[in-house]
Backbone of each chain as ProteinMPNN parsed JSONL, in Angstrom:
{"seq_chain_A": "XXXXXXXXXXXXXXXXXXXXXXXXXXXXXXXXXXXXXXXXXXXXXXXXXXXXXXXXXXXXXXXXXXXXXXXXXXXXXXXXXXXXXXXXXXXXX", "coords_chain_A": {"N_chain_A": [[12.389, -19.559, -30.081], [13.709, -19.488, -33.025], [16.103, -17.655, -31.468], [17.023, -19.746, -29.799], [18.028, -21.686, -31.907], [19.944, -20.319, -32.977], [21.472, -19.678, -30.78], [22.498, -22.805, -30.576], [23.836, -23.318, -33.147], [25.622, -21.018, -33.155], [27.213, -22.346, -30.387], [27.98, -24.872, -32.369], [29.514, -24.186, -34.387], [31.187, -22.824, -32.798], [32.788, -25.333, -31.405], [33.525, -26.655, -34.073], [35.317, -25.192, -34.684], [36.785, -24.911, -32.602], [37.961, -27.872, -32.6], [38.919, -28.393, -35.396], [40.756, -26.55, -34.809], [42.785, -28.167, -33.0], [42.912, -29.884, -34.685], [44.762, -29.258, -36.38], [47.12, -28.284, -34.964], [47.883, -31.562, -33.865], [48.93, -31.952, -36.304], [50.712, -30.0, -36.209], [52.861, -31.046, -34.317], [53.248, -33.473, -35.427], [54.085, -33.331, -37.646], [55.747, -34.276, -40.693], [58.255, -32.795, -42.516], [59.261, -29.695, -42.083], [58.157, -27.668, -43.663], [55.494, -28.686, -43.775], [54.865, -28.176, -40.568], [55.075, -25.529, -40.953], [52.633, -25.141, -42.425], [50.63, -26.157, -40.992], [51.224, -24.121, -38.7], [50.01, -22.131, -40.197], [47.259, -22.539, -40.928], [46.438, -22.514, -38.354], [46.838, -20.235, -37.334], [44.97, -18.977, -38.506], [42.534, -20.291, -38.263], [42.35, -19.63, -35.573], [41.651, -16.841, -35.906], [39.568, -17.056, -36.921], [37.844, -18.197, -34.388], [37.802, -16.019, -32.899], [36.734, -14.015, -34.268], [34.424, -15.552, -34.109], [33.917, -15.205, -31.234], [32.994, -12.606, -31.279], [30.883, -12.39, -32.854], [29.01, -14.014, -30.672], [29.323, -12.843, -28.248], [28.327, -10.238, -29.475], [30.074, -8.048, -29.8], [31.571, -5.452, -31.197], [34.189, -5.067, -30.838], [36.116, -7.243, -30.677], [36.296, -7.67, -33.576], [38.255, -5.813, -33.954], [40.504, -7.469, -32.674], [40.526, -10.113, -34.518], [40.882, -8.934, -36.983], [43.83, -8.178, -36.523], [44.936, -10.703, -35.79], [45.145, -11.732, -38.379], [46.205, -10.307, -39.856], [48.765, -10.3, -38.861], [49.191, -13.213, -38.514], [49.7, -13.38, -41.472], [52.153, -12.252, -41.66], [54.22, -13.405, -40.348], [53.996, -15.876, -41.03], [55.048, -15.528, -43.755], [57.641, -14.709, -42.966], [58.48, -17.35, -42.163], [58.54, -18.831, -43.994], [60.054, -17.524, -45.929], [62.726, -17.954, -44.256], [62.91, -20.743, -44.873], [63.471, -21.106, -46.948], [65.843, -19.532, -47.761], [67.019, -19.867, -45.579], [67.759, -17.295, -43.467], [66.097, -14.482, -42.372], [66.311, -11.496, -42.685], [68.752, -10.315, -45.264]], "CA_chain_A": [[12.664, -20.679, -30.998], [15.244, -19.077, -33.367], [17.067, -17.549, -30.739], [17.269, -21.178, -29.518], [18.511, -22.202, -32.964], [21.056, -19.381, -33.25], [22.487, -20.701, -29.788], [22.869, -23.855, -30.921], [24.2, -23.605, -34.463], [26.433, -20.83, -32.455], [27.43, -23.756, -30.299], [28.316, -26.074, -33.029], [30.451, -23.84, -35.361], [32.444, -23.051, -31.534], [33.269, -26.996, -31.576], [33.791, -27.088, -35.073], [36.56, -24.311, -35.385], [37.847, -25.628, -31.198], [38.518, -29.121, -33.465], [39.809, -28.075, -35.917], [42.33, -25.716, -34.233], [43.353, -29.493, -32.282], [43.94, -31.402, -35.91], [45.554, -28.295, -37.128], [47.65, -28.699, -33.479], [48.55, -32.739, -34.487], [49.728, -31.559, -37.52], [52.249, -29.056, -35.919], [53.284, -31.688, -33.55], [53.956, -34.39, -35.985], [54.354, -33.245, -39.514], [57.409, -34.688, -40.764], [58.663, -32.215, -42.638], [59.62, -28.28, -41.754], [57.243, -26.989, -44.157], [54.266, -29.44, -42.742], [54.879, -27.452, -39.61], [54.511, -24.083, -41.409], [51.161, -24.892, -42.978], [49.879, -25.995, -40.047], [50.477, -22.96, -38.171], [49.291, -21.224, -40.787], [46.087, -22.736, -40.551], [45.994, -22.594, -37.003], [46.302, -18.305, -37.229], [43.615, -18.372, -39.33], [40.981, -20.753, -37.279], [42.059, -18.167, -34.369], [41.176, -15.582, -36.506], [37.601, -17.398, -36.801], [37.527, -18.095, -32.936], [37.774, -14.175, -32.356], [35.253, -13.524, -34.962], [33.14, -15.928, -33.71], [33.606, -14.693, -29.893], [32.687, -11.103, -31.724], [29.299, -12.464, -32.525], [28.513, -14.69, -29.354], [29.133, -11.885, -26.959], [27.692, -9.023, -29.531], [31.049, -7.305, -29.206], [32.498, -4.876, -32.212], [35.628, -5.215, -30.498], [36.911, -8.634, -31.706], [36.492, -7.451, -34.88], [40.055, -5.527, -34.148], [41.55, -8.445, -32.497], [40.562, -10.705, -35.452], [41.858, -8.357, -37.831], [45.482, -7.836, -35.922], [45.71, -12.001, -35.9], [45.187, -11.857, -39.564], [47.83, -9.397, -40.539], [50.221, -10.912, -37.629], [49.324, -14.608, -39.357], [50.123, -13.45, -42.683], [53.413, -11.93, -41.79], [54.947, -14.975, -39.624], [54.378, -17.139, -42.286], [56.009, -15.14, -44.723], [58.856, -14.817, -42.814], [58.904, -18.541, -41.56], [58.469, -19.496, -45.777], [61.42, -16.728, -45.813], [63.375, -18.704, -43.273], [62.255, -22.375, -44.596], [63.988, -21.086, -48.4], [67.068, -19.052, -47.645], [68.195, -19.855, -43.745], [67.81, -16.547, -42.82], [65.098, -14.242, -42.879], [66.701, -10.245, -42.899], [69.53, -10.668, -45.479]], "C_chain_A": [[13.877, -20.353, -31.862], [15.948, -18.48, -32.335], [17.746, -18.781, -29.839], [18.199, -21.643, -30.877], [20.154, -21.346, -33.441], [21.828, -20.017, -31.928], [23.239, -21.462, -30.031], [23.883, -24.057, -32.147], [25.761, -22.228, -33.817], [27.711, -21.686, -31.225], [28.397, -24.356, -30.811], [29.544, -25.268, -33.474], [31.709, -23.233, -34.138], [33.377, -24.079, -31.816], [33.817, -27.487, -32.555], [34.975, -26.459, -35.252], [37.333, -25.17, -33.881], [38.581, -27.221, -32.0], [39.245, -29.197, -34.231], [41.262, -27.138, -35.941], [42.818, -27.35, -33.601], [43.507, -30.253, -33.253], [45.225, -30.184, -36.354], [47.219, -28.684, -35.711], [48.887, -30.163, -33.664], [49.382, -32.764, -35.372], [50.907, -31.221, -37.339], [53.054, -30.164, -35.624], [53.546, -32.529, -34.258], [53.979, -34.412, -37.449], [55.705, -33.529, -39.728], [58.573, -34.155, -41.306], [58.659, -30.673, -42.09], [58.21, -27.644, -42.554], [55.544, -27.215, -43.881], [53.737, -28.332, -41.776], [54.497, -25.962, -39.585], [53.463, -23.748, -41.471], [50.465, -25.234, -42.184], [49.921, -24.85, -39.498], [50.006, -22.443, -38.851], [47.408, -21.072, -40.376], [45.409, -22.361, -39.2], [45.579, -21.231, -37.112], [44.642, -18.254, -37.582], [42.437, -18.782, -38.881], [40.915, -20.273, -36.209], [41.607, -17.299, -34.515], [39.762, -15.732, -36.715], [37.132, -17.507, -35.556], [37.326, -16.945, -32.838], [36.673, -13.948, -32.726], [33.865, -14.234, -34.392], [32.249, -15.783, -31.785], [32.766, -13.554, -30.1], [30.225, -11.642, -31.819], [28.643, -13.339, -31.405], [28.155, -13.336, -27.979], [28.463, -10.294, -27.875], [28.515, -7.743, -29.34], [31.799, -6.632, -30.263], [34.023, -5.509, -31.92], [37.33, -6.328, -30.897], [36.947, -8.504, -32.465], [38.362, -6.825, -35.182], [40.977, -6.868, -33.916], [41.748, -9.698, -34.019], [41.698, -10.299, -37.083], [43.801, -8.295, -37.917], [45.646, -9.667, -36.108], [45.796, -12.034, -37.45], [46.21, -11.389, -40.353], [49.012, -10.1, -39.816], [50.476, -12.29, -38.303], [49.917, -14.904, -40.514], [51.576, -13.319, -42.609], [54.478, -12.925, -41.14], [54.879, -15.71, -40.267], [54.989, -17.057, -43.551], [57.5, -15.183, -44.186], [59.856, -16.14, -42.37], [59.47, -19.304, -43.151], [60.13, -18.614, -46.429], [62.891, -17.775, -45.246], [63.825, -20.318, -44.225], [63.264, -22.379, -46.507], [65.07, -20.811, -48.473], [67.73, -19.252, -46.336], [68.482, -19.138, -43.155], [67.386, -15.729, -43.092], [65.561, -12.455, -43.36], [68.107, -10.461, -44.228], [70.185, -9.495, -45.718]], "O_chain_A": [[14.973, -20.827, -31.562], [16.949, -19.197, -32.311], [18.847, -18.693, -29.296], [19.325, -22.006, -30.534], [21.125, -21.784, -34.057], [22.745, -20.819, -32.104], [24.452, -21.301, -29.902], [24.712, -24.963, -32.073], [26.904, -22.596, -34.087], [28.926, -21.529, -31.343], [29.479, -24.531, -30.25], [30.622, -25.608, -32.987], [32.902, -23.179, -34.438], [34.487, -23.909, -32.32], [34.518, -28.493, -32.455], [35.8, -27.04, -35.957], [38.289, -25.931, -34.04], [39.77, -27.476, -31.812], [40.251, -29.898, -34.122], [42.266, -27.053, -36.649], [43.734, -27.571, -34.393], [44.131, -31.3, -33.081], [46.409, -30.439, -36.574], [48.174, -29.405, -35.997], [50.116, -30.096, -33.641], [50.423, -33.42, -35.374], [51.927, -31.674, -37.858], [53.943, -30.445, -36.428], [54.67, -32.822, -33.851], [53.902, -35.371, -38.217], [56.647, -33.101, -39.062], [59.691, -34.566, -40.996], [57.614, -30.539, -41.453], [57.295, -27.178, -41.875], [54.651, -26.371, -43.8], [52.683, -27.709, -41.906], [53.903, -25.322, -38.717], [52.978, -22.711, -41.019], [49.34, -24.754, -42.323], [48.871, -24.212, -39.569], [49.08, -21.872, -38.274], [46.675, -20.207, -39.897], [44.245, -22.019, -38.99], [44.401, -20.881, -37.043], [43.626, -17.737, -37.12], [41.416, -18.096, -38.933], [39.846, -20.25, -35.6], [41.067, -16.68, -33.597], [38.923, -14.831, -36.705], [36.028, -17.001, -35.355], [36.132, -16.813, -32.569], [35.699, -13.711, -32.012], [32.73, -13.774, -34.259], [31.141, -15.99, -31.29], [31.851, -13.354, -29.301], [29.139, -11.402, -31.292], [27.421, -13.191, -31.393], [27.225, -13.085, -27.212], [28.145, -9.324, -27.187], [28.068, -6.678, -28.913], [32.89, -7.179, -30.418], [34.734, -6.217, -32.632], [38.534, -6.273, -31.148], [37.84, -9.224, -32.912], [39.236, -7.118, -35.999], [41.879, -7.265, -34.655], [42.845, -10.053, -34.452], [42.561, -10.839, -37.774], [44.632, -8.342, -38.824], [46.7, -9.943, -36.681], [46.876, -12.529, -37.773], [46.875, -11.915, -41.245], [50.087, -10.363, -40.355], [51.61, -12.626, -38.644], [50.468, -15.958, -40.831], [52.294, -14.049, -43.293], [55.588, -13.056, -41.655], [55.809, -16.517, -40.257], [55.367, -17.972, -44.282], [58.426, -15.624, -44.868], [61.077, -16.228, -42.24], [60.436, -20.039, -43.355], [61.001, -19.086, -47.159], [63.835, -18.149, -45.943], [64.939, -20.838, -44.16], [63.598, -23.406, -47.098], [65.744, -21.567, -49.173], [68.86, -18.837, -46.078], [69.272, -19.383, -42.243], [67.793, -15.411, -44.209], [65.109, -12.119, -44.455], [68.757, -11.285, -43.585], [71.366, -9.507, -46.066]]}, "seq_chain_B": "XXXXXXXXXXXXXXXXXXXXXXXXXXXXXXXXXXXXXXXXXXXXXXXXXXXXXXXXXXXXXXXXXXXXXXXXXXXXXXXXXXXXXXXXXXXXXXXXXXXXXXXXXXXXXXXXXXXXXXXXXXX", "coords_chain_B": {"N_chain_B": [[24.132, -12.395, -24.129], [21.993, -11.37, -23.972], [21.842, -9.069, -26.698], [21.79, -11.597, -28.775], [18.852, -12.515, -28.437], [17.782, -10.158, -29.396], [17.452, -10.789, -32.355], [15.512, -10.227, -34.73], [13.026, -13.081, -36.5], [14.125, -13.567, -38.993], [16.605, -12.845, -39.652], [18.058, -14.765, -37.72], [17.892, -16.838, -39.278], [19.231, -17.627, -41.669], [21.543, -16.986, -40.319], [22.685, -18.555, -38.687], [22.387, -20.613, -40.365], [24.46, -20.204, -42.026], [26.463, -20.025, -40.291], [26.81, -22.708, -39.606], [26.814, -24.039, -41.49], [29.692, -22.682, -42.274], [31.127, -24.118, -40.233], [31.173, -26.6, -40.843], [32.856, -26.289, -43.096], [35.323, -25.439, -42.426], [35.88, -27.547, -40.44], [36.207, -29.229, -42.06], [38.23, -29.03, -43.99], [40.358, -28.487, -41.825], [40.67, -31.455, -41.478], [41.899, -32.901, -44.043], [43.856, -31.295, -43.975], [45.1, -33.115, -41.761], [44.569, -35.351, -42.639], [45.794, -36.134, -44.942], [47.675, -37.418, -47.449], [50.213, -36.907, -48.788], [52.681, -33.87, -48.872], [52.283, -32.378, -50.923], [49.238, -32.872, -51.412], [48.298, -32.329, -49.108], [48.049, -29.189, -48.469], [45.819, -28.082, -49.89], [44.136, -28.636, -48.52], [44.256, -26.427, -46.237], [43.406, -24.22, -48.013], [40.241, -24.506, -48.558], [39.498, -24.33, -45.691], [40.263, -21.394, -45.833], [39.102, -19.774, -47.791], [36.504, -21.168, -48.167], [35.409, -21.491, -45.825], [36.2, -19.294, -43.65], [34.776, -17.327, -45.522], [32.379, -18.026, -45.103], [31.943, -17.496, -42.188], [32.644, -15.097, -42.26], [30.608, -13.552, -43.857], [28.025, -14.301, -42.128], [28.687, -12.917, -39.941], [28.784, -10.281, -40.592], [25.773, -9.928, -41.615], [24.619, -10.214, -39.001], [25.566, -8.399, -37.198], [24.941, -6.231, -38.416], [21.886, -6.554, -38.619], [21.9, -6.717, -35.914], [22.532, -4.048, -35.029], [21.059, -2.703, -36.605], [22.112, -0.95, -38.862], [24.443, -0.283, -41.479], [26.969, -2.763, -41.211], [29.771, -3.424, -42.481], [32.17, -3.741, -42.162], [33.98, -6.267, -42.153], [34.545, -6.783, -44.62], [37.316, -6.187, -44.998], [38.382, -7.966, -43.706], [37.903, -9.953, -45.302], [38.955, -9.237, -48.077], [41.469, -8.741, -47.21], [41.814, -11.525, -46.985], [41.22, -12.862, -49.163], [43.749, -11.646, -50.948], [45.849, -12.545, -50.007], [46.01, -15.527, -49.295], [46.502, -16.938, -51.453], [48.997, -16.167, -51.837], [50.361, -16.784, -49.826], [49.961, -19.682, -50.041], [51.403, -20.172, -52.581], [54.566, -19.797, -51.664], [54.828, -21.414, -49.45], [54.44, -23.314, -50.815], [56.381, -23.0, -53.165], [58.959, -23.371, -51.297], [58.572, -25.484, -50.155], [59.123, -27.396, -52.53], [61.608, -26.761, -53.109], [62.82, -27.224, -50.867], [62.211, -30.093, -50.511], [63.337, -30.781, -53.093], [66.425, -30.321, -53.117], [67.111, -31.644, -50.654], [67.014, -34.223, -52.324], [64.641, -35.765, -51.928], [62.946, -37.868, -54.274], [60.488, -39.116, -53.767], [58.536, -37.895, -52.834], [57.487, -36.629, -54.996], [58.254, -33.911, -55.598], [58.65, -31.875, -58.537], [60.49, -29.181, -60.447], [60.388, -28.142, -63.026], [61.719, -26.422, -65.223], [62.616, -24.308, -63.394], [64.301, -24.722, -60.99], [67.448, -25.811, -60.686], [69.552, -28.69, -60.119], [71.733, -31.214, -59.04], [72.305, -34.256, -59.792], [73.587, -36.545, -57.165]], "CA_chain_B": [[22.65, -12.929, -24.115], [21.001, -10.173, -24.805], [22.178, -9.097, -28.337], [21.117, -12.45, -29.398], [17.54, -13.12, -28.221], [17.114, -9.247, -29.696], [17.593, -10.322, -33.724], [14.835, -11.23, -35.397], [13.743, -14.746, -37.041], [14.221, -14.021, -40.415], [17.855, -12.697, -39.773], [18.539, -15.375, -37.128], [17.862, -18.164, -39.764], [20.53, -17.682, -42.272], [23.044, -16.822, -39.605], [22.385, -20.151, -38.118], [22.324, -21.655, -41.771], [26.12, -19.458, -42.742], [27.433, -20.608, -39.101], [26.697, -24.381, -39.553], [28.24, -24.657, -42.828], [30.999, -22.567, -42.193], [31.791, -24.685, -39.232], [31.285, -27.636, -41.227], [33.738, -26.518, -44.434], [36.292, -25.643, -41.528], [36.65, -29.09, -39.537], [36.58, -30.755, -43.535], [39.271, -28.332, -44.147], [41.306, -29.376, -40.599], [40.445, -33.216, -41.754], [42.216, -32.804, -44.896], [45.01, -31.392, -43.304], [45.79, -34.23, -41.046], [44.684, -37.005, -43.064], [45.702, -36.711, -46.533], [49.254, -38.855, -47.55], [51.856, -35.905, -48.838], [52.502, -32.475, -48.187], [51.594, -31.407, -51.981], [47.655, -32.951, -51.601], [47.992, -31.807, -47.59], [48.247, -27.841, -49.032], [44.809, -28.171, -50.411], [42.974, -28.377, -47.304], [43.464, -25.167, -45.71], [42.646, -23.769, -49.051], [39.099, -24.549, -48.043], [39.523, -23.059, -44.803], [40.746, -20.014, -45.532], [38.125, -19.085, -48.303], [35.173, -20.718, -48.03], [34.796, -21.591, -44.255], [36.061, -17.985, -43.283], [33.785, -16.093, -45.851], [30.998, -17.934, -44.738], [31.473, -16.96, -40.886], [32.547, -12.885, -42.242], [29.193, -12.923, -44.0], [27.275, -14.401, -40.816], [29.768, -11.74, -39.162], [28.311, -8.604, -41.162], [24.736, -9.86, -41.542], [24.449, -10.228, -37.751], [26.011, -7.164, -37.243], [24.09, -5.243, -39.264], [20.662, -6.482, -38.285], [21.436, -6.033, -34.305], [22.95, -3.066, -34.681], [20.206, -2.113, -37.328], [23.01, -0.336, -39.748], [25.1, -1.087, -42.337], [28.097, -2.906, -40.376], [30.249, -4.431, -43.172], [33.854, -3.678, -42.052], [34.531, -7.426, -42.183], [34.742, -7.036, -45.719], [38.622, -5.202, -44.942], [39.314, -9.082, -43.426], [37.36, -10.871, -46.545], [39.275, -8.621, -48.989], [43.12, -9.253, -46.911], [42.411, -13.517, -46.652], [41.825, -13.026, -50.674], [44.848, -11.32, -51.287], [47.191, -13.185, -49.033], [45.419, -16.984, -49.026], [47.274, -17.301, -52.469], [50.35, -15.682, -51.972], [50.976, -17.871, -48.513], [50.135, -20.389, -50.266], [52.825, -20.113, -53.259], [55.643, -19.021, -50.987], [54.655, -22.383, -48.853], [54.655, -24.512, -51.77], [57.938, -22.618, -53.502], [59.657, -23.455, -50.148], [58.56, -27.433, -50.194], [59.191, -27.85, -54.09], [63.039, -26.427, -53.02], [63.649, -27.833, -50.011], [62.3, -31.424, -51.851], [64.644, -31.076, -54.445], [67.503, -30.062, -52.418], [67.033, -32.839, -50.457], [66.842, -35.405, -53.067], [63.63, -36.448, -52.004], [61.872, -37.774, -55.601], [59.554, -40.301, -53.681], [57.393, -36.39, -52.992], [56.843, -36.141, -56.324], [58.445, -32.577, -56.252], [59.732, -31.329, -60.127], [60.336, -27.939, -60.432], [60.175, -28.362, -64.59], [63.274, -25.209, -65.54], [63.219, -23.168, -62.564], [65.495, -24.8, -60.283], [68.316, -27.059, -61.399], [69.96, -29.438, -59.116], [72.646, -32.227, -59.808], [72.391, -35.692, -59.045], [74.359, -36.533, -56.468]], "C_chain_B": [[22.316, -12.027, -24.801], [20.754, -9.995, -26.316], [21.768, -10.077, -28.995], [19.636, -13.105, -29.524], [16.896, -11.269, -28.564], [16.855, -9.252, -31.27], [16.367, -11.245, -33.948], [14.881, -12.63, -36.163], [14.471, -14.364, -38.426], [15.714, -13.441, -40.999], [18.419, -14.132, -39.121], [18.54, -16.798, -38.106], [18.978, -17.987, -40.819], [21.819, -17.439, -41.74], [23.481, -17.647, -39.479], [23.523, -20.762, -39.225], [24.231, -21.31, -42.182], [26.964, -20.25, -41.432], [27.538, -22.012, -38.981], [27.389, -24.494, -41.075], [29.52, -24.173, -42.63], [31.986, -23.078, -40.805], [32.438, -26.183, -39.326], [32.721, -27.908, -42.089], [35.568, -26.69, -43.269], [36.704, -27.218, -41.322], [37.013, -29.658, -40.917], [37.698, -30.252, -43.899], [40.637, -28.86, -43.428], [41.793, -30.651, -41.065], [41.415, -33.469, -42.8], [43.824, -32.621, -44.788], [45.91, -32.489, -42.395], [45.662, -35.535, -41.597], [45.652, -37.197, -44.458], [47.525, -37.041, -46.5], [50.58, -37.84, -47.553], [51.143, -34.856, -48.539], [51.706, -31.868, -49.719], [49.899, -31.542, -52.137], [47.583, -32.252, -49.665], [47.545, -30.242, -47.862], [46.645, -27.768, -49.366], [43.852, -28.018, -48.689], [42.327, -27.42, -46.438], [42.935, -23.872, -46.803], [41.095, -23.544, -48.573], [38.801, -23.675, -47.029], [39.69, -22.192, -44.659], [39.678, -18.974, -46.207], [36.929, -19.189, -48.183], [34.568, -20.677, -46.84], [34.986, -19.958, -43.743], [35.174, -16.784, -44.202], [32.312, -16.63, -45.531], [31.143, -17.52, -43.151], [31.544, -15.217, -40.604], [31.492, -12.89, -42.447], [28.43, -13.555, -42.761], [27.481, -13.188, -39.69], [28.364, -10.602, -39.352], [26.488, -8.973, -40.935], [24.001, -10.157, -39.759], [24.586, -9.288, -37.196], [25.044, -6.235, -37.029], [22.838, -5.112, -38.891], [20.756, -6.171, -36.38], [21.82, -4.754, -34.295], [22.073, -1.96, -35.486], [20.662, -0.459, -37.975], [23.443, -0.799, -40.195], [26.126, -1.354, -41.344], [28.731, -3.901, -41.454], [32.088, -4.301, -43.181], [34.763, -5.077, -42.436], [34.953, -7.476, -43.61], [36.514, -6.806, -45.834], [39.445, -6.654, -44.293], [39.066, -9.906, -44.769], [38.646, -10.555, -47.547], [40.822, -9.28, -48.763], [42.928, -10.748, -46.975], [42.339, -13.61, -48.589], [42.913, -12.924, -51.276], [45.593, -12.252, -50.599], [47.306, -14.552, -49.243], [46.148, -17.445, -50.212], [48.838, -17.312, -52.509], [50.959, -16.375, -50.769], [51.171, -19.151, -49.239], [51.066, -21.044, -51.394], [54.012, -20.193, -52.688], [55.562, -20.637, -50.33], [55.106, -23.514, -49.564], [56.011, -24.689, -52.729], [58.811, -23.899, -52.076], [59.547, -24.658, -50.271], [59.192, -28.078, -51.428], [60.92, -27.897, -53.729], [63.539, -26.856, -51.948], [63.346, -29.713, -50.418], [63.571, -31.628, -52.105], [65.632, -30.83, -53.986], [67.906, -31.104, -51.432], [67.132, -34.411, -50.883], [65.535, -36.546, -52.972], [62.692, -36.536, -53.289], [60.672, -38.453, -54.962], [58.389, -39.183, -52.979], [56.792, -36.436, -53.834], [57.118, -34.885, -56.499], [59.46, -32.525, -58.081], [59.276, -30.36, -60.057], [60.684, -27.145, -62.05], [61.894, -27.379, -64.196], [63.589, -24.585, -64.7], [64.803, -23.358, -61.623], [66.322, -26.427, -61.027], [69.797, -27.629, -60.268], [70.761, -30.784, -59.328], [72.023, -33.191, -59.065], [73.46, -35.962, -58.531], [74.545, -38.273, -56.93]], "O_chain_B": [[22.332, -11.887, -26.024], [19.871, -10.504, -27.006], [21.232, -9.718, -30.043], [19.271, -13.926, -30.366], [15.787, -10.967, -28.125], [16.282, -8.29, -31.782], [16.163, -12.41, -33.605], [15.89, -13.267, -36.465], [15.438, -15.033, -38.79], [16.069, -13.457, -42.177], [19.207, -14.748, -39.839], [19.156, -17.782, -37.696], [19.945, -18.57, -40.329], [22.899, -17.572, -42.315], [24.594, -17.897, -39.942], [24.692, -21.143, -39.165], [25.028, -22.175, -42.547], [27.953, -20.957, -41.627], [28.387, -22.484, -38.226], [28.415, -25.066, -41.446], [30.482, -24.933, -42.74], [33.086, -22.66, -40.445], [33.323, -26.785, -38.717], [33.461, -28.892, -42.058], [36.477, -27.519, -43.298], [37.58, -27.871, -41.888], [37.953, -30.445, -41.031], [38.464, -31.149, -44.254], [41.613, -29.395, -43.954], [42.98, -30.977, -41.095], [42.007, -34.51, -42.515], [44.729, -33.331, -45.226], [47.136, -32.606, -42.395], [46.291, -36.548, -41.29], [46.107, -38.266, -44.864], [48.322, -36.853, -45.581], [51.556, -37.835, -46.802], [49.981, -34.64, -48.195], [50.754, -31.088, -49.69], [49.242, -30.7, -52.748], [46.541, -31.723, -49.279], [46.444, -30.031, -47.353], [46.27, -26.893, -48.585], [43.1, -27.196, -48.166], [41.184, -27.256, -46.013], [42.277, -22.878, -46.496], [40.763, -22.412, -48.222], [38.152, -22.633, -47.123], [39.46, -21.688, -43.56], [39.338, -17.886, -45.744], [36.136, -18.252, -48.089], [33.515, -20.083, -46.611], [33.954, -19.359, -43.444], [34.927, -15.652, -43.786], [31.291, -15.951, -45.637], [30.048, -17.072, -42.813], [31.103, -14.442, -39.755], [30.815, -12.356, -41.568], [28.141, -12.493, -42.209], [26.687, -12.719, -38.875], [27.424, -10.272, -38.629], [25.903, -8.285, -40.098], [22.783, -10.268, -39.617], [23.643, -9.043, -36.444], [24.523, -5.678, -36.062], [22.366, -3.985, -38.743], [19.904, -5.572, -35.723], [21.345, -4.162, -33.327], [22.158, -0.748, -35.287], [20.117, 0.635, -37.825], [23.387, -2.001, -39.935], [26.365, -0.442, -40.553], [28.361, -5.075, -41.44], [32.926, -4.684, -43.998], [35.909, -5.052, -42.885], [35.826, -8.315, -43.834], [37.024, -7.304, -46.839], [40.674, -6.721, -44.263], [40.02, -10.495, -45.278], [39.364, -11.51, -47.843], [41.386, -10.018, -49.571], [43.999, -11.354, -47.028], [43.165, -14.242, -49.248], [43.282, -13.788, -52.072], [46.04, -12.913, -51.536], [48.437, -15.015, -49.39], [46.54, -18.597, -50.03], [49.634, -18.114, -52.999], [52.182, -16.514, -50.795], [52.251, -19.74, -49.189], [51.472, -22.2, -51.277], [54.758, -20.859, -53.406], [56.478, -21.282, -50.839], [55.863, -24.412, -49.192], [56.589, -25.73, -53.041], [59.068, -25.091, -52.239], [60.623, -25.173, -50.575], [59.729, -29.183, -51.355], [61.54, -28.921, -54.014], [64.767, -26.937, -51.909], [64.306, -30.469, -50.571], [64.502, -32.286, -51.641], [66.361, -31.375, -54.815], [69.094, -31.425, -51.41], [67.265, -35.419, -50.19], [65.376, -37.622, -53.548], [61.846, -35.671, -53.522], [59.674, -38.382, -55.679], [57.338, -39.694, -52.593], [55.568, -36.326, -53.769], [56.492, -34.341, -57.409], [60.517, -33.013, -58.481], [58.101, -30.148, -59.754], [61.086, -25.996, -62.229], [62.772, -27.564, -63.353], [64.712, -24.083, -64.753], [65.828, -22.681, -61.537], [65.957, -27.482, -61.546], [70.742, -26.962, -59.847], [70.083, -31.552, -60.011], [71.387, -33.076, -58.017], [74.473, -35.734, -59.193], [75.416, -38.963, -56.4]]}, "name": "protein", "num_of_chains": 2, "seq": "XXXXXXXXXXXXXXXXXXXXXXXXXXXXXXXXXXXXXXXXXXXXXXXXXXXXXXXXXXXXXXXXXXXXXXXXXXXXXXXXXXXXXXXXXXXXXXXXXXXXXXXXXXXXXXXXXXXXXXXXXXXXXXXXXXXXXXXXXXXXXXXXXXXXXXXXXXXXXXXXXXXXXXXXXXXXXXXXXXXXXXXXXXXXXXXXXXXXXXXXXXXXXXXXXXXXXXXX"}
């Protein structure tokens, strides 16, 4: 019965982050400004960074815990340098 | 399979309970993002997502963890700890960057003012 319920509610919060990575997605694709485009990916890293985690507990797998971690640091730093980019026009100066 | 039909109920019910809301705050998070009118109320949305939808699926994380692996397993705290630090500072740097490319633009119908910092002629 709970392991039925854990399935399920496992399941849902799949569908819920797969959705929201696809508005986050729309966003990229038609935000009208440059910076639009930023904060969507941003978002996007970061509901990848919940996909991983949430592969980590579906399959029972430490292992995603690294990959989650590495999109998180990788997410943070691409958007600094895109917010870099998006202020001065060129990101090493 | 396995790993999951081995945790007891009385772990498996707040996992549930942490994984259904934090799946919920997410998509309202997403929603927010694509619906709302400008970019300065758009900013707000993954706010949500970043703190409370992802600390409710770390703690589902650790307390799942912990009870199958029947040890402390709270490493997630080392992602909790980096989306605190960072989730602000992205989001300044994001909002700097819109306020200045705005105003550089001449777009007022944003609503960007950047009160004393930056100063910009009328063209």
């Amino acid at each position: 019965m709970m392991t039925t319920l854990l399935e399920w509610s496992i399941a849902f919060a799949f569908i819920c982050i797969v959705l929201a990575m696809v508005l986050c997605a729309i966003r990229l694709l038609l935000g009208p400004a440059a910076h639009d485009r930023v904060l969507a990916l941003d978002t996007l890293w970061m509901t990848a960074m919940l996909l991983a985690l949430m592969m980590g507990i579906r399959f029972g797998d430490l292992i995603y815990f690294d990959a989650a971690m590495l999109i998180a640091l990788l997410g943070f730093v691409s958007t600094i340098a895109l917010t870099k980019f998006l202020m001065r026009g060129e990101i090493i100066e | 399979m396995n790993a999951l039909a081995t945790l007891p109920a009385w772990a498996a019910l707040p996992v549930s309970l942490l994984l259904i809301v934090g799946g919920s705050i997410v998509v309202i998070g997403a929603l927010g993002l694509l619906r709302l009118p400008t970019f300065y109320q758009r900013i707000h949305g993954p706010a949500i997502t970043i703190t409370l939808g992802a600390g409710c699926v770390l703690l589902a994380s650790m307390l799942y963890f912990s009870v199958a692996q029947s040890r402390l397993v709270i490493h997630e705290i080392v992602i909790s700890i980096f989306l605190l630090l960072t989730a602000p500072v992205v989001a300044m740097l994001i909002m700097r960057a819109a306020v200045y490319r705005d105003l550089r633009a001449q777009k007022h119908a944003t609503g960007a003012s950047a009160g004393e910092v930056y100063h910009y002629e009328e063209k």
